[in-house]
N, C-alpha and C positions, 0 to 999 in steps of 0.2 A: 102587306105584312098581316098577317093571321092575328087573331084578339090573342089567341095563347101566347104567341110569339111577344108582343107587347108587356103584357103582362109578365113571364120571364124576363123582357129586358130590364124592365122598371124594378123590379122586384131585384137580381141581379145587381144593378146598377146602386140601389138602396141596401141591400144588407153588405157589400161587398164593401162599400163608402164608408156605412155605421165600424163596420169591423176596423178598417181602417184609420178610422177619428178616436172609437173611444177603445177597439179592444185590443186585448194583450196580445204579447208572444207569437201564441199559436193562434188566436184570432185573426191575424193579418198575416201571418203564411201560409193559411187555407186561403183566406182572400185573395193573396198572391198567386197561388195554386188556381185558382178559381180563373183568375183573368190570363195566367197565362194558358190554363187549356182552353180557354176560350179562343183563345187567338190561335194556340196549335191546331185545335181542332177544325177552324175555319180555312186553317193554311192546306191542309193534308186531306180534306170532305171532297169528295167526289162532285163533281157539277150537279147545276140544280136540273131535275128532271131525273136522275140515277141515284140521289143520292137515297139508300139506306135498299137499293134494288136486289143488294148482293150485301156480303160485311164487308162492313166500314173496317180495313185493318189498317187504315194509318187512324181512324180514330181509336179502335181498338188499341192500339198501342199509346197514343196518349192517355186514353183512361187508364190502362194495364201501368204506367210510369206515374201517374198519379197516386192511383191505389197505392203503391209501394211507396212514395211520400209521404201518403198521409197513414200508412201503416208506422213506417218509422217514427213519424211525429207524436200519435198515437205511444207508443213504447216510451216514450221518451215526456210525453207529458206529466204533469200532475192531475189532470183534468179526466171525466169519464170520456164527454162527448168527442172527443177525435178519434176513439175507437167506434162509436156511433156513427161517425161522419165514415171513416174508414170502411166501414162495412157497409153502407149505402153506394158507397164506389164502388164496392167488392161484386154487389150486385147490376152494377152497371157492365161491368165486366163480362159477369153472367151472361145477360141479356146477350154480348157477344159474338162467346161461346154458343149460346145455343140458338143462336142464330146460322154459326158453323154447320152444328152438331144436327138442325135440322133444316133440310133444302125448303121444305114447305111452308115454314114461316117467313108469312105476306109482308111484303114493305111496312105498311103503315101498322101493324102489329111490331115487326124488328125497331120501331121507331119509337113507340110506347115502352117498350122492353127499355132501354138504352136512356131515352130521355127523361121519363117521368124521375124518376130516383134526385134529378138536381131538382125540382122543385123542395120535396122537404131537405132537402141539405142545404140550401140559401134560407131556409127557415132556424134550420139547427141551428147556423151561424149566427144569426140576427139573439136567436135565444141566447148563445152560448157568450153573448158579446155581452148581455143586457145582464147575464149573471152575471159575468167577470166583475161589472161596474158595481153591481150590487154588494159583490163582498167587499171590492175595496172601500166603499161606503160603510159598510159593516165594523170591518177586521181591520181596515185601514194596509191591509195588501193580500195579493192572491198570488202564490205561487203558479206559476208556469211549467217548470220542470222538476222531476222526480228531484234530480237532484240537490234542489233549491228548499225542497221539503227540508222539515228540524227532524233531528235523528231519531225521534219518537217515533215518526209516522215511516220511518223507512225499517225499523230494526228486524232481522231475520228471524225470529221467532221472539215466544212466547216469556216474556222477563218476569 
């Protein structure tokens, strides 16, 4: 196993855990999100020696059903960072695409493209988990959903 590879697992293993114990809502449905494309993505990845030779389109496709999770979730929060997380997927997407879009980008390039982007997203989460705790220390609760807001912070204009 590769030091990077380690490092992701540990890393992975620890913010995915943290979110789990202490964070909210949307904290541990990214997490959830997080272990189950991990597992999809190992089920549907191309054998080792090929893999990332050509696009990955069974992983492409669990990122692409990801993305659209944590987009919805994102819409549906109270929170900034799931639009943050959101658009980190968005890019992983990307990488892809344009991996499709061009014949000439080399494995271990298409592989940078794609991979790098979960590193600061298991960062965002560990962050986004350690604010949650914060305000409930604070404020004594944190909303989760739009909906859950007080009708101050939701009203359609200017009163």
């Amino acid at each position: 196993m590769a030091f990077h590879q380690a490092v992701f697992i540990a890393l992975w293993l620890a913010m995915c855990g943290y979110a789990y114990v202490r964070g909210g809502q949307p904290e541990r449905l990214i997490a959830s999100l997080f272990i189950l494309g991990a597992l999809a993505s190992l089920a549907v990845a191309e054998p080792i020696g090929r893999v990332f030779a050509s696009v990955e389109y069974g992983i492409l496709t669990v990122d692409a059903a990801m993305f659209l999770l944590m987009f919805a979730l994102a819409i549906a929060s109270a929170r900034y960072w799931p639009m943050a997380m959101a658009s980190l997927q968005g890019a992983e997407v990307i990488g892809h695409v344009a991996r499709h879009a061009v014949s000439g980008i080399v494995p271990p390039t298409y592989f940078v493209l794609t991979v790098m982007w979960s590193f600061p997203m298991l960062l965002l989460l560990g962050l986004a988990t350690w604010r949650h705790r914060r305000r409930l220390r604070r404020y004594g609760c944190d909303y989760a959903w739009s909906w859950q807001l007080p009708a101050r912070y939701r009203s359609k204009g200017i009163e």
